[in-house]
N, C-alpha and C positions, 0 to 999 in steps of 0.2 A: 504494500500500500504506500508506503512511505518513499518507493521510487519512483512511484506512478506521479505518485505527487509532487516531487524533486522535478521530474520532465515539464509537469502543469506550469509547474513555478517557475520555470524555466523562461516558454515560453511565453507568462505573462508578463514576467521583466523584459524579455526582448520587445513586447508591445509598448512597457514604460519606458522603455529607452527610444524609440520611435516617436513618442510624443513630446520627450525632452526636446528629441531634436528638433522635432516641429519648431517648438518654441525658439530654439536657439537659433534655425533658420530665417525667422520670422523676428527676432528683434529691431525695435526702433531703436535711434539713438540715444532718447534720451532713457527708454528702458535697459539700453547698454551701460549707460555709466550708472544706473539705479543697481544694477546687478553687476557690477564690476566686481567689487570683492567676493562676491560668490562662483564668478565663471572662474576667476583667476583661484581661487581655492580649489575649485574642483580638478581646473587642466590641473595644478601642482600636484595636488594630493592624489589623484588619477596616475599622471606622471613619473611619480616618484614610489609608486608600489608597482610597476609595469616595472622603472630599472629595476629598482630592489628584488623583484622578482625573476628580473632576468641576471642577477649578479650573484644574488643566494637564493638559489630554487629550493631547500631543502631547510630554512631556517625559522627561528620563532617568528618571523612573519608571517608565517601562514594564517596566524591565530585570526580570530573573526572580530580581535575587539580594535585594530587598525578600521576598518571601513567606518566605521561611526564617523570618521570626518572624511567620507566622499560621503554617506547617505543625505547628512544635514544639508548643503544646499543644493540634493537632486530631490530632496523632501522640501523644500522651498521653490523649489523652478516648476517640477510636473503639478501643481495646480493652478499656477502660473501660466501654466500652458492650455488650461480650459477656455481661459477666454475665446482664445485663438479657434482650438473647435466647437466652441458650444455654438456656432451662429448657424451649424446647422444641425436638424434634429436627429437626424441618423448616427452624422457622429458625434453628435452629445453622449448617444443612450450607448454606443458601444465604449464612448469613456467612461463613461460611472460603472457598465458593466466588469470593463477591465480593472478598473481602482476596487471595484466591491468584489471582485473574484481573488486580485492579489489579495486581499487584505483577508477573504475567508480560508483560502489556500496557504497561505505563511502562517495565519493562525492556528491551522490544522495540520500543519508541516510538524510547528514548533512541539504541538500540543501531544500528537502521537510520538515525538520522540523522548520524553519524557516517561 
């Protein structure tokens, strides 16, 4: 069950990550300097676990309490990003369904492995 669901989740982040971009394709300028300190966090801290990953593949990096600071501002951008599709209705209801599917699926990721 718990790899079934590993796949799920998988593929529901690669849809989160499709609407980041949306948004990061779509910014204006002055939403660019409002969100500068959070693109510029993200490319770094992004950036900087790809080297460390490609320099020590095999090291306490691996652990999962490094990402906390990529999630925080891609948990500030991807709602950010609904303005952008909510203007039409089709893909409003398939983004709330993706945001309410991640958020049941991680929950029940986390919940069965305990």
């Amino acid at each position: 069950v718990q790899q079934k669901l590993a796949i799920l989740l998988s593929f529901l982040s690669l849809g989160l990550v499709v609407c980041l971009l949306i948004k990061l394709f779509t910014l204006k300028r002055l939403e660019l300097r409002q969100n500068f300190p959070l693109l510029l966090s993200l490319a770094l801290f992004i950036g900087s676990m790809i080297f460390l990953k490609i320099k020590l593949p095999c090291s306490c990096s691996n652990d999962f309490r490094y990402i906390y600071s990529v999630l925080i501002p891609i948990a500030i951008l991807i709602p950010q990003s609904y303005s952008i599709i909510s203007k039409k209705i089709l893909l409003r209801y398939l983004y709330l369904m993706l945001i309410s599917m991640f958020i049941i699926v991680s929950y029940t990721f986390h919940i069965i492995a305990l």
